[in-house]
N, C-alpha and C positions, 0 to 999 in steps of 0.2 A: 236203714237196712243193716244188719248183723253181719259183717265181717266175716269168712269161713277165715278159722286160725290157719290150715291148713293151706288154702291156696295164699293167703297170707305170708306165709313164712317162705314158700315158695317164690313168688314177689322176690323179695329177700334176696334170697339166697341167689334167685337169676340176675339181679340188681348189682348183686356183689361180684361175682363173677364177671359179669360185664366191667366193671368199674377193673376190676386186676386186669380185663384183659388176656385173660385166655383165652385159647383156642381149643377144640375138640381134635383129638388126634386123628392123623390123617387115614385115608387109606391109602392102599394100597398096589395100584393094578400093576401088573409084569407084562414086559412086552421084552421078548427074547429072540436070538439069533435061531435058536433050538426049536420056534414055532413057526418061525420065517419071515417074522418081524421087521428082521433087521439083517443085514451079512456079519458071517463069522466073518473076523480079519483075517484069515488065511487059513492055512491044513495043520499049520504048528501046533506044537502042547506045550509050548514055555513061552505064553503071553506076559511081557514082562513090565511092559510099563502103560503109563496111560495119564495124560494132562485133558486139560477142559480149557478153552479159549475160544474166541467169536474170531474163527480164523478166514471168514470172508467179509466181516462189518457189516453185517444185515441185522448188529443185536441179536443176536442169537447165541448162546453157547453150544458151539461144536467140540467135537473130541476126537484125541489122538492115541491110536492104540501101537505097542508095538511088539513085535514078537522075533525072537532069535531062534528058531530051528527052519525052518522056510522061507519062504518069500508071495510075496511081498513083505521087506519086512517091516515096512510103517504103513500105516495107514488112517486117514481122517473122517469121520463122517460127520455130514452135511446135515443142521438141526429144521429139519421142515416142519416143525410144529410136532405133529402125531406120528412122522415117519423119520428116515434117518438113512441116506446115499452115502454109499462107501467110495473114495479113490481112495489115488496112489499116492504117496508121496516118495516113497526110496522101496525101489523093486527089486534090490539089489541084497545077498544076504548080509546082514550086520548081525551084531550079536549085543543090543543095547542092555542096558541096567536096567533095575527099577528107579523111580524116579523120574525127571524130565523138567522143562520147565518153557514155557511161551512169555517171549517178550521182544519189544519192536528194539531189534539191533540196530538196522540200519536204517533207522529214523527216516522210514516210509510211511509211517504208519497204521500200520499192522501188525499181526503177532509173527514173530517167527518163531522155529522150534529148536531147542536143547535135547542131544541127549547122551549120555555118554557109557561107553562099554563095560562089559563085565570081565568079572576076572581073566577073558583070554583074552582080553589085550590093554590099552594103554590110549586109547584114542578119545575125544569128546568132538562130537560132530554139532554144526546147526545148519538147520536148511534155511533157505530164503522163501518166503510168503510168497509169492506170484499173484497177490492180490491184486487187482480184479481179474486176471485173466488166467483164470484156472487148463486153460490150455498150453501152459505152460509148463516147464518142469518147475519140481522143488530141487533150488540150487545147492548141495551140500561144500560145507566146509570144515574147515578141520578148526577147532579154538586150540586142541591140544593132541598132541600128536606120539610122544615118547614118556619116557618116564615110568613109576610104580601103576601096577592097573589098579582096576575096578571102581569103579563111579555110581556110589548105591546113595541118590538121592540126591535133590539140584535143587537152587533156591532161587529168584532176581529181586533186586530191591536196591536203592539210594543206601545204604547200609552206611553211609560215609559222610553222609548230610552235604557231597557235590553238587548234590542237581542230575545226575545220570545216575543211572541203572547200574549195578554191579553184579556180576554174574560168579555164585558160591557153589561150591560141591564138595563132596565128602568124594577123599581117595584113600578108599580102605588100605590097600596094600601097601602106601605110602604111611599109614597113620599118621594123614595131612586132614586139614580143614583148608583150601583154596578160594581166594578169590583173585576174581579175572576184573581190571579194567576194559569196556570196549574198547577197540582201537579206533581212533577217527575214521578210519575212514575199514569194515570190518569184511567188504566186499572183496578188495582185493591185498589186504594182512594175510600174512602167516599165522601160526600159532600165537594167539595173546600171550602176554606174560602177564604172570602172577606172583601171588604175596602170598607165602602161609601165616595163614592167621592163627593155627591153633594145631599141636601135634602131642602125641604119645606114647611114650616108648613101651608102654604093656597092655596087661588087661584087655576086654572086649572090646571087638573095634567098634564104632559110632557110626550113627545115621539117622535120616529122618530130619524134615525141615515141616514148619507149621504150611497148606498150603497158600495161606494168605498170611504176610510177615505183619508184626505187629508189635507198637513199643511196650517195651516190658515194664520201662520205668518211669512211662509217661513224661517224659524230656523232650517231647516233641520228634523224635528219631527215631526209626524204627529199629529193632534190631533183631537179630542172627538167634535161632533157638532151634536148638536140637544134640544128639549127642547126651541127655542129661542134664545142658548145661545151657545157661546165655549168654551171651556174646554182643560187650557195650563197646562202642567207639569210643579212642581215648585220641585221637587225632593221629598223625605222622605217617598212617597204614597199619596201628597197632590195635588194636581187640583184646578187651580185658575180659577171661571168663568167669564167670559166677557159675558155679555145681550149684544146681536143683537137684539132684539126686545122682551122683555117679553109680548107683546101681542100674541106670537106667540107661546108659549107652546105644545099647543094642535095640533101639524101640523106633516105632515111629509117633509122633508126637503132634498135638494142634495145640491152642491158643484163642483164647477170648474172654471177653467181659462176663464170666461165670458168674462171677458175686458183682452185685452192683458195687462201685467206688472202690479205690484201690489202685491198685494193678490190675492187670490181664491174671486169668490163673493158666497155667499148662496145664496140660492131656501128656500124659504119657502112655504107650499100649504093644505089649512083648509082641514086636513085627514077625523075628524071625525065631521065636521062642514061646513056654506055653509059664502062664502065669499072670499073677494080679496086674491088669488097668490102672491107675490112681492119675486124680486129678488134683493138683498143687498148687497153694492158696498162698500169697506171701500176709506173713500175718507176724506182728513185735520180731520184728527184724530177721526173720528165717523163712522159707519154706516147709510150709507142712503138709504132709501128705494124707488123701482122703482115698480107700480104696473104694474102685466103681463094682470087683470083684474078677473071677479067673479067666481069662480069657486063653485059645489055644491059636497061638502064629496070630496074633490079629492084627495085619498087614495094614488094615485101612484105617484110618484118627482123622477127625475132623470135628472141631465146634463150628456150628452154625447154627441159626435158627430156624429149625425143621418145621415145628410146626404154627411158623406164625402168629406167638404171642405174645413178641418182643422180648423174647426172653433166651438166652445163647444154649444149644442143648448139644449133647455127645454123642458123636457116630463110630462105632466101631464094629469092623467087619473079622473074620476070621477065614486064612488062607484056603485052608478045604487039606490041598498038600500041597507041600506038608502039613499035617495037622491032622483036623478032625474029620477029616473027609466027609462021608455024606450026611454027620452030623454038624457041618459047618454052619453058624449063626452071624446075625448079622447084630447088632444092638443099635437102640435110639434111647440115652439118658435125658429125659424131659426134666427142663432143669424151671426153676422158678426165681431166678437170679440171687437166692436166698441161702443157696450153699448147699438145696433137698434136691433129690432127684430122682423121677420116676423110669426104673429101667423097662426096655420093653424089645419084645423078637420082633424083628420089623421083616426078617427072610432067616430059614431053614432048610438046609440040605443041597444048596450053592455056597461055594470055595467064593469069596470076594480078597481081592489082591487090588492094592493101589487104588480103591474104590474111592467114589467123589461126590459129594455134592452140587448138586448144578443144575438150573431151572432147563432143565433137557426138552421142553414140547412148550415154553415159551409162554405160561398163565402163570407166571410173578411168584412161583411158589420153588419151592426144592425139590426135587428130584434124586434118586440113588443112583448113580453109574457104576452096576457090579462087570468087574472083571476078574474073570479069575487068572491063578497063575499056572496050576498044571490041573486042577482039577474040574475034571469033564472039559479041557478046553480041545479046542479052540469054542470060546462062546462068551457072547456079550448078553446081559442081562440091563434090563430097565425098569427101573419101580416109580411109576408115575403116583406122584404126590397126589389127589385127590379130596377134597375136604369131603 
């Protein structure tokens, strides 16, 4: 029997694909606070921050939104698969930063939450997990209490190769880089004390942390990136930086295995500014930089593998407002571990701020957690990955 060349090559060609291991891009579906989906976090318009952590241990990633012009001003919702319950956690008005971070303080095991003020004041708060009995309150306390304000962006990690958790933030007003040991015992401590690890006496201030930390230099440790820059332990409580770009200060930033072997490469993406993305490849002993192209306020940066086919791809969101308001875009760069990348609108005409990646309804895949920061908010958007 004769062959058709045709379905032949086809063969082929489906043969080969399979063998790289691609996937077909995902779709799409939205499920929004705006259809009733889901609750707004409150009546606010300056939704400022928002982390992702499984804050009842059911395996599930739940999310923590928070906002400074009303109250309730945090708030957590509960990952029931296809739906999504809102509490309380602090009903009280605060006035948080962008940024945040969840990790178990006080060695309960559970996540507890980070987060710390904006430029009217000076304070960095965590609450206590009340895991399992959510009829509790969330216990607040103070890590930091005086000093220079505003805390735009938090990081946790062994940064120090102890064996414990170290808790890092950017304190703009200070032109400090901070890290906090936990205190033994963190329930009933005062204010932690800290190290500055990294300061400046000019130029734009710094921010932005990868939100899964990640060794730069493959030494087995992980380390400190953002600012422009990375940040290697050198022992004693001192941190050596290496500039990836000092035009890049003011961004917020991710990290991952983009090009197979190597290093990690960064994501850099203008947070609070309008201007070229680039992702940066360490190649004959320097940094070099790849533009993804222009992006306006694009608040959100994340590598991850979006569309499941083992391959690390680029998530960047644009604020809405500031910026481009109701032409605000979201991107996904589908990467092929080969250093090519296929860009793509993945949402149009929603503001995304502090936005996340994270299997939000529980089928092994990724999901977009859009929040905005003042545009059309109060309102939480969800883009259910879909093959």
């Amino acid at each position: 029997m004769q062959t058709n060349p045709g379905i032949y090559f086809l063969s082929l060609l489906l043969t080969a694909v399979a063998s790289l291991g691609l996937a077909g891009e995902p779709t799409w579906v939205r499920r929004s606070s705006n259809t009733g989906d889901l609750a707004a976090p409150n009546a606010g318009s300056q939704q400022t921050c928002c982390v992702v952590a499984d804050l009842d241990g059911d395996g599930m990633d739940d999310f923590v939104v928070g906002e400074r012009t009303k109250t309730p001003s945090i708030v957590w919702y509960k990952n029931r698969g296809q739906s999504w319950d809102k509490f309380v956690i602090d009903d009280q008005p605060r006035k948080p930063e962008a940024g945040g971070v969840c990790f178990d303080i006080d060695g309960d095991g559970d996540q507890d939450l980070v987060f710390g003020q904006d430029s009217s004041g000076s304070e960095i708060w965590w609450w206590e997990n009340p895991c399992p009995d959510f009829t509790k309150p969330w216990l607040r306390r103070l890590i930091k209490q005086d000093g220079a304000r505003q805390y735009h962006d938090q990081t946790a990690g062994d940064f120090d190769g102890d064996g414990k958790i170290e808790f890092v933030t950017w304190n703009q007003r200070a032109k400090q880089l901070l890290m906090f040991e936990v205190p033994e015992d963190p329930r009933s401590a005062g204010p932690w004390p800290s190290t500055v690890i990294f300061q400046w006496d000019q130029g734009p201030p710094a921010e932005g942390f990868p939100s899964i930390p990640v060794d730069i230099d493959s030494d087995g440790q992980i380390d400190i990136v953002g600012g422009g820059r990375w940040f290697k332990y050198q022992g004693g409580g001192k941190f050596d930086p290496h500039v990836i770009d000092d035009k890049m200060r003011f961004t917020q930033c991710a990290a991952g295995q983009l090009v197979a072997g190597g290093r990690p490469e960064v994501v850099f993406s203008p947070g609070d500014a309008d201007g070229d993305a680039k992702w940066y490849e360490w190649k004959d002993g320097k940094w070099v930089a790849h533009s993804l192209g222009f992006v306006i306020h694009g608040h959100t940066c994340e590598v991850r593998d979006v569309n499941g086919d083992g391959n690390p791809d680029i998530f960047i969101g644009e604020m809405g407002s500031p910026g481009a308001g109701d032409k605000a875009k979201a991107f996904v760069w589908y990467g092929d571990s080969q250093g090519e990348f296929r860009k793509t609108i993945v949402s149009e005409g929603q503001g995304i701020h502090e936005g996340l990646l994270s299997d939000l309804d529980g089928d092994g895949d990724l999901d977009i957690l859009m929040k905005p920061y003042h545009h059309n908010s109060p309102r939480i958007d969800i883009l259910l990955n879909t093959p």
